[in-house]
N, CA, C and O atoms as a DFTB+ gen file, in Angstrom:
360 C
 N C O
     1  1     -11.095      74.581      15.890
     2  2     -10.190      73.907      14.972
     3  2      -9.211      73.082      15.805
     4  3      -8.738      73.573      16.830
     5  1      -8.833      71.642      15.342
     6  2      -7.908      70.905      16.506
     7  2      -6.388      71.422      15.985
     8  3      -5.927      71.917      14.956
     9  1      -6.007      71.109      16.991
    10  2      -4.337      71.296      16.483
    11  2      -3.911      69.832      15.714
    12  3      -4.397      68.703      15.784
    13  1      -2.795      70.388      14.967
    14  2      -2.571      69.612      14.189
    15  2      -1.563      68.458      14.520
    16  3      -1.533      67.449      13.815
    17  1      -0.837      68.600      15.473
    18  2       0.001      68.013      16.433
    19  2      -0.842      66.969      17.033
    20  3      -0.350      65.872      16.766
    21  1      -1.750      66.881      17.628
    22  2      -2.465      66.062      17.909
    23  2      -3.945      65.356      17.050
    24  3      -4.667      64.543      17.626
    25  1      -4.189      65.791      15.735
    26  2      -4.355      64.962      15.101
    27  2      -3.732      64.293      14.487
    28  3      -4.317      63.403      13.870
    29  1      -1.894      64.440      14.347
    30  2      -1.025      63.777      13.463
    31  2      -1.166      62.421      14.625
    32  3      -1.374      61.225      14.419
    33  1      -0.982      63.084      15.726
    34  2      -0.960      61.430      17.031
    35  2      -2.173      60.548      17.067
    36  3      -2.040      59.393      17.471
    37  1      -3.421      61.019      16.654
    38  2      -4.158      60.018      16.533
    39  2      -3.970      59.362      15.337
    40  3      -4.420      58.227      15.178
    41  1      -3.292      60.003      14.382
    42  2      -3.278      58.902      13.390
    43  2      -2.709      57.692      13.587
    44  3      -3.121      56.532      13.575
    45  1      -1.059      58.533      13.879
    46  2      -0.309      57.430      14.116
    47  2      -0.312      56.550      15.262
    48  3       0.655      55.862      15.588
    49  1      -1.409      56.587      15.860
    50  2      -1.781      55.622      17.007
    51  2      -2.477      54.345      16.524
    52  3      -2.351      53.157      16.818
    53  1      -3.427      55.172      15.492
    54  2      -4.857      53.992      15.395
    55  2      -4.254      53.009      14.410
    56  3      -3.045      53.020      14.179
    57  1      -5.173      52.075      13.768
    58  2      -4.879      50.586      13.734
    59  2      -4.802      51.157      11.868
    60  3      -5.529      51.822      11.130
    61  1      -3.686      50.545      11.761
    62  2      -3.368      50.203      10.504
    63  2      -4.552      50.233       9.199
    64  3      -5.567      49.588       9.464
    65  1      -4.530      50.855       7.937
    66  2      -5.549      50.386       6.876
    67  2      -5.391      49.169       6.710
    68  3      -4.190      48.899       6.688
    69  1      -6.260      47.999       6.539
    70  2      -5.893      46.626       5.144
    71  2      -5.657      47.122       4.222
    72  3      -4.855      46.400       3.630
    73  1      -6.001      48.539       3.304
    74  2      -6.057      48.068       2.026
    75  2      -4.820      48.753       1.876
    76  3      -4.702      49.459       0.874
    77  1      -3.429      48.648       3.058
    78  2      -2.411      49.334       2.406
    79  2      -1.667      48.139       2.860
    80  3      -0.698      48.562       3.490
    81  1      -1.663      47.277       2.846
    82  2      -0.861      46.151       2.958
    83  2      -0.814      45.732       1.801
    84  3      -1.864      45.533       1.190
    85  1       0.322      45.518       1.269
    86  2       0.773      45.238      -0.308
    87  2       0.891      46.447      -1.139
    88  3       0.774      46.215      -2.342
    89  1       1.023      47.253      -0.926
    90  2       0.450      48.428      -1.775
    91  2       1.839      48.650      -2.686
    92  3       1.921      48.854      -3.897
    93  1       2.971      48.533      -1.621
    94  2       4.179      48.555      -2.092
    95  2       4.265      47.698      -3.644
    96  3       5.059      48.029      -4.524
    97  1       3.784      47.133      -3.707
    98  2       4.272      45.869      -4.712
    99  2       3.212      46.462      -6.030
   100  3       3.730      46.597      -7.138
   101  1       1.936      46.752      -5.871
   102  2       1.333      47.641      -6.912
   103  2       2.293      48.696      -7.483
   104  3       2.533      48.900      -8.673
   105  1       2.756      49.275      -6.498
   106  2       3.222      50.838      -7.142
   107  2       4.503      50.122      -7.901
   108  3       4.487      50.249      -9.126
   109  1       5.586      49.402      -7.350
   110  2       6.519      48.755      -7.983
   111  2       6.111      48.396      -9.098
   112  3       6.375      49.177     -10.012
   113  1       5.441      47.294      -9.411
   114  2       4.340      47.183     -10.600
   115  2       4.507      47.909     -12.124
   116  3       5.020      47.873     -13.242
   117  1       3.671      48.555     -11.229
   118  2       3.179      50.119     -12.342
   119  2       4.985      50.929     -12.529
   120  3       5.466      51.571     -13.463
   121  1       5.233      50.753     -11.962
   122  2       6.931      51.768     -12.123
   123  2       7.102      51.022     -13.157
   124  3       7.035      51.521     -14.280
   125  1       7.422      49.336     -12.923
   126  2       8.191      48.659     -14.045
   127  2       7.251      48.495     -15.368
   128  3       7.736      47.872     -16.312
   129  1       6.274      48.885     -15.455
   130  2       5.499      49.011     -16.754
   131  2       5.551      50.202     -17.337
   132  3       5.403      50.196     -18.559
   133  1       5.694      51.062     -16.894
   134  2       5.771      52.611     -17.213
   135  2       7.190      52.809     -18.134
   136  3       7.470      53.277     -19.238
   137  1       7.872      52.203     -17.067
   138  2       9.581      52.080     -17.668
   139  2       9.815      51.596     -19.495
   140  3      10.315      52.091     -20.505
   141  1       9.134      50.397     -19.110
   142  2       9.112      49.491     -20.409
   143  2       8.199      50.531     -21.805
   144  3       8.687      50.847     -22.890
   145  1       6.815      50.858     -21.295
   146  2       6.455      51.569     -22.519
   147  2       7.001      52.858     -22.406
   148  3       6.274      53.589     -23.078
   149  1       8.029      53.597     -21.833
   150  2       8.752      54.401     -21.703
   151  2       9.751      54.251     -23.133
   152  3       9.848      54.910     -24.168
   153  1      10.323      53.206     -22.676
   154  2      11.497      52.767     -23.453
   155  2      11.059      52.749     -24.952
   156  3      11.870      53.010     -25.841
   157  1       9.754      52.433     -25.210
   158  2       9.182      52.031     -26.380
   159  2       8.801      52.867     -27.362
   160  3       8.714      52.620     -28.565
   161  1       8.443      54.466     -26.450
   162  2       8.125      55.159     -26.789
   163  2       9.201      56.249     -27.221
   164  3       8.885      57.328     -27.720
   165  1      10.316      55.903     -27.008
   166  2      11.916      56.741     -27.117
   167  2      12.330      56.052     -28.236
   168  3      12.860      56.660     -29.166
   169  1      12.170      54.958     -28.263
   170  2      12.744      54.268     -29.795
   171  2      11.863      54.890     -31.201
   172  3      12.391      55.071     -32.298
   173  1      10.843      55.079     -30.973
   174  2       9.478      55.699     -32.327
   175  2      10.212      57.064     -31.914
   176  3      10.914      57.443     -32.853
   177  1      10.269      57.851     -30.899
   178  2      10.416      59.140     -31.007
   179  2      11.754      59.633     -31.942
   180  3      11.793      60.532     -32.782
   181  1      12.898      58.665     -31.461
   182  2      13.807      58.835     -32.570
   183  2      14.256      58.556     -33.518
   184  3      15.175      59.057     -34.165
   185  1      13.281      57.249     -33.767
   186  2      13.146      57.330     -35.200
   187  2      12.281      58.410     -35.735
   188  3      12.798      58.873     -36.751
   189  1      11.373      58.876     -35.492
   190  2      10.670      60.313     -35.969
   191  2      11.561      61.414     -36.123
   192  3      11.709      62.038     -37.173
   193  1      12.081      61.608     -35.176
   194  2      13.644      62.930     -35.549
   195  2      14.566      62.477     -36.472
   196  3      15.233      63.235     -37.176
   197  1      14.632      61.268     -36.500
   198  2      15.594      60.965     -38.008
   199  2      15.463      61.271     -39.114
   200  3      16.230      61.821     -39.904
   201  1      13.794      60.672     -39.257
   202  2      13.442      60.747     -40.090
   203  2      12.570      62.149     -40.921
   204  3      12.337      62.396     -42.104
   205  1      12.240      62.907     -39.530
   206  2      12.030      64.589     -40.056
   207  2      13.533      65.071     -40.457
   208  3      13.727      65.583     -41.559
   209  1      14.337      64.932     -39.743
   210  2      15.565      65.496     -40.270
   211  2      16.016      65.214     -41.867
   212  3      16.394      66.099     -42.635
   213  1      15.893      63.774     -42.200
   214  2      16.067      63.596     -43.477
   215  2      14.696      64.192     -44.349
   216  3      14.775      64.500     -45.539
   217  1      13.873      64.261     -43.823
   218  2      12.880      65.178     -45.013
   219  2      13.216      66.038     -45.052
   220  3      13.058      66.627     -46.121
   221  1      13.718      66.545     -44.259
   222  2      13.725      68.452     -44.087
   223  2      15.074      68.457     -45.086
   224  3      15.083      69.381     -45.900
   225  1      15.897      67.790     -45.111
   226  2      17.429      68.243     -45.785
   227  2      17.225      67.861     -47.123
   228  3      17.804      68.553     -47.960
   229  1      16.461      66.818     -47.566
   230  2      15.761      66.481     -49.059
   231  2      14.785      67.220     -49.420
   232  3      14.628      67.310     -50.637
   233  1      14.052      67.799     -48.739
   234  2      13.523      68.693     -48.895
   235  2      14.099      70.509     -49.325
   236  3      13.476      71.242     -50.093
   237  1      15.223      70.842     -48.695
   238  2      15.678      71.792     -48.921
   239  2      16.574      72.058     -50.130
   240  3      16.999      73.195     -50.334
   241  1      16.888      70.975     -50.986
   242  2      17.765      70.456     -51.666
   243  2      19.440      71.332     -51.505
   244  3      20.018      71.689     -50.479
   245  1      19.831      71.458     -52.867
   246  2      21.046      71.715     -52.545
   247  2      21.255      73.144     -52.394
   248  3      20.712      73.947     -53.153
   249  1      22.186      73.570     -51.238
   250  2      22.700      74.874     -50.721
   251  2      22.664      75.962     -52.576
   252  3      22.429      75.174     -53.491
   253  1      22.802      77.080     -52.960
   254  2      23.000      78.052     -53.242
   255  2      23.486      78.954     -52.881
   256  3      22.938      79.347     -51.852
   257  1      24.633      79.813     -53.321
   258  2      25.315      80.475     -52.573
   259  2      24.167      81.828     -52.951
   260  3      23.488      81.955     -53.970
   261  1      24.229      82.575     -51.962
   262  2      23.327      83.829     -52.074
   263  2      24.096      85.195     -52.350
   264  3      25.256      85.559     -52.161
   265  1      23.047      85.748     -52.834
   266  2      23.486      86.937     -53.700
   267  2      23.433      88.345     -52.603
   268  3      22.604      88.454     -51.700
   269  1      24.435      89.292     -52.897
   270  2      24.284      90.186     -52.540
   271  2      23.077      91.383     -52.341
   272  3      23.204      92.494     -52.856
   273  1      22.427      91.172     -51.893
   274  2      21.445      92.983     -51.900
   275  2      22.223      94.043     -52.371
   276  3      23.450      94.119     -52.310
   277  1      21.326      94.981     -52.916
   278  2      21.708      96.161     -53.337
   279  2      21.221      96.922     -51.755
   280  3      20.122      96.866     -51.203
   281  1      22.508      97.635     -51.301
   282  2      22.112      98.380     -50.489
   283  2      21.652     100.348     -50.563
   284  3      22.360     101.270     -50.967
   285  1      20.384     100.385     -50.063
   286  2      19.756     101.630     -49.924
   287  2      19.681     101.670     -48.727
   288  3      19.633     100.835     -47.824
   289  1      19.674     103.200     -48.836
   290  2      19.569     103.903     -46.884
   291  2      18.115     104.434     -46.715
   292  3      17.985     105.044     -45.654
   293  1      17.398     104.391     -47.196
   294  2      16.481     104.716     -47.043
   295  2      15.031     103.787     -47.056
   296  3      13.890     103.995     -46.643
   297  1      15.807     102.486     -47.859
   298  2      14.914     101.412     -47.897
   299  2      14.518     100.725     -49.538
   300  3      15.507     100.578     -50.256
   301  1      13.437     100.395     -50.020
   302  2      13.142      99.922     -51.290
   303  2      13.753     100.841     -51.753
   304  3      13.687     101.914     -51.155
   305  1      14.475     100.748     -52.849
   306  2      14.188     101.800     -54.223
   307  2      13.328     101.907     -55.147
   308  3      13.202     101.239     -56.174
   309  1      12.757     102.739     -54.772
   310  2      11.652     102.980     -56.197
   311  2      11.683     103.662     -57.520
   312  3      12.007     104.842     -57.654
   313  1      11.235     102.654     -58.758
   314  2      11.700     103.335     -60.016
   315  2      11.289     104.238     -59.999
   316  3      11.986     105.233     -60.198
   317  1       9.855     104.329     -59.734
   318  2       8.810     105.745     -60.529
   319  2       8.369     106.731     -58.739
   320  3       7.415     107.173     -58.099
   321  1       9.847     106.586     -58.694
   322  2       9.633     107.885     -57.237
   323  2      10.013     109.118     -58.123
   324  3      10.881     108.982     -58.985
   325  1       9.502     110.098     -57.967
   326  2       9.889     111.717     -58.039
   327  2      11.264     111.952     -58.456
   328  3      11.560     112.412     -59.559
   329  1      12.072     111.638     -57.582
   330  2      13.570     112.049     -57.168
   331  2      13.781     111.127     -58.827
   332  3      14.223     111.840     -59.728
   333  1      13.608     110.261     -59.044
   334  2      14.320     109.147     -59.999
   335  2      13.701     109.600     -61.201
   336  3      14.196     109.364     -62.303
   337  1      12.247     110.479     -60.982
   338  2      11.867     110.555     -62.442
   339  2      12.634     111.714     -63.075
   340  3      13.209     111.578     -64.155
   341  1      12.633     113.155     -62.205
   342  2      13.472     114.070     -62.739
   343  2      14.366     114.039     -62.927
   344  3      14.666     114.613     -63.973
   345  1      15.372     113.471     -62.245
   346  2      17.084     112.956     -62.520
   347  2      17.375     112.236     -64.505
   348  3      18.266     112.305     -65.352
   349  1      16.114     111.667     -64.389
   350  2      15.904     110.546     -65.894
   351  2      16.051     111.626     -67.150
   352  3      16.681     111.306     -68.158
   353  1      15.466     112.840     -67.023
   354  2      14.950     113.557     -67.468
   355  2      16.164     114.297     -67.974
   356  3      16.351     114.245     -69.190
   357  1      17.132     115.067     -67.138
   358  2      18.015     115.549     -67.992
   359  2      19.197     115.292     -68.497
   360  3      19.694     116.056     -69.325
């Protein structure tokens, strides 16, 4: 296995790629296009949250104030439990 120290030096010795000359200016490129349908894609996105938000609140219509539970310790109350039928009874 070579060391890696000295394959990093042959790299940086030997002769340049062509096909990385300019390359800079591609990637720049592509950044500034990305950006733009970036941007394009943030304007639809919030109009979509606007506009779920207003379904959802027309949708829910108007508030109701809510009612109390009957509280049990034991859980449901049941009419036709045992305990409730004999109690009925006398």
């Amino acid at each position: 296995m070579d060391d890696i120290d000295e394959l990093m030096k042959r790299i940086g010795t030997g002769p340049v790629n062509p096909r990385l000359d300019g390359i800079e200016d591609a990637v720049f490129a592509r950044i500034r296009a990305n950006r733009a349908a970036r941007s394009t894609g943030l304007g639809f996105a919030a109009l979509a949250a606007v506009g779920a938000v207003i379904l959802g609140a027309a949708g829910a219509g108007p508030a109701s104030p809510a009612a109390a539970a009957p509280l049990d310790p034991i859980g449901v109350a049941g009419p036709l439990a045992p305990s409730t039928l004999l109690l009925a009874e006398r």
